[in-house]
N, C-alpha and C positions, 0 to 999 in steps of 0.2 A: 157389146154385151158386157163387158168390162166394166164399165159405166153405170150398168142399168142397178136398179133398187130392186131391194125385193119385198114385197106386200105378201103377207099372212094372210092367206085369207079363210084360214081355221085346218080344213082338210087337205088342202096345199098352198104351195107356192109361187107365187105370178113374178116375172121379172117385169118392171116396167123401167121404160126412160126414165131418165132425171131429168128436171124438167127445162134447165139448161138443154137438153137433145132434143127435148120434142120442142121447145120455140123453135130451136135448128131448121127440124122436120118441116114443120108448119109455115116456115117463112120462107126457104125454099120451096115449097111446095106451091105457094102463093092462089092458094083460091079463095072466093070470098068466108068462104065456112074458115079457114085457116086464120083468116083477117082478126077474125071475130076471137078466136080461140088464141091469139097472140096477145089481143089486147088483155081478155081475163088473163089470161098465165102473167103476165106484166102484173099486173092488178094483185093477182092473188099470192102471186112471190117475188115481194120487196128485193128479197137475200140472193134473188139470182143471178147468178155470176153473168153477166151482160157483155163484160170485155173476152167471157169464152163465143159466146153467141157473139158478136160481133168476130171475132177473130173466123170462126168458122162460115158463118154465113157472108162474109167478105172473100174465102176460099173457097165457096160454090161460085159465088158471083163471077169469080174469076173465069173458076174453069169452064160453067156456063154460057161465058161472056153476057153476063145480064147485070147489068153492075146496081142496076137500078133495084135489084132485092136487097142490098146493104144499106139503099137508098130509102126504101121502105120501111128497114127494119128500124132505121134514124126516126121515122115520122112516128111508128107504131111507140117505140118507146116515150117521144115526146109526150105523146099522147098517155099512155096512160101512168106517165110519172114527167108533169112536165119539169119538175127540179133535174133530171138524172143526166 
């Protein structure tokens, strides 16, 4: 919560992820709708700190023993920044 943003949205206040957290969420979470929603968030922000997302999502991987979602998350980025 620390983390989260806050969006205006007139009559109140919504905290949302930044969006470094929700790639987190999403790629950890690994289902095809999350797939799909990693690739835009890639896509739609350049500026996002990736060595946080990687560092955290290499410590799910871990404690899940699923190494193969850091593994994922290598292809996903390729993909939609193959320079990065």
């Amino acid at each position: 919560m620390d983390r989260a943003q806050k969006l205006d949205l007139g009559t109140f206040l919504v905290r949302v992820p930044s969006v470094e957290d929700l790639l987190i969420m999403k790629v950890v979470a690994h289902r095809p709708k999350d797939d799909l929603d990693v690739l835009t968030l890639l896509s739609h922000y350049p500026a996002a700190d990736i060595g946080r997302v990687r560092y955290w999502v290499g410590a799910f991987a871990e404690i899940l023993d699923q190494p193969e979602l850091l593994e994922h998350l290598e292809q996903q980025v390729t993909r939609a920044r193959p320079r990065s």
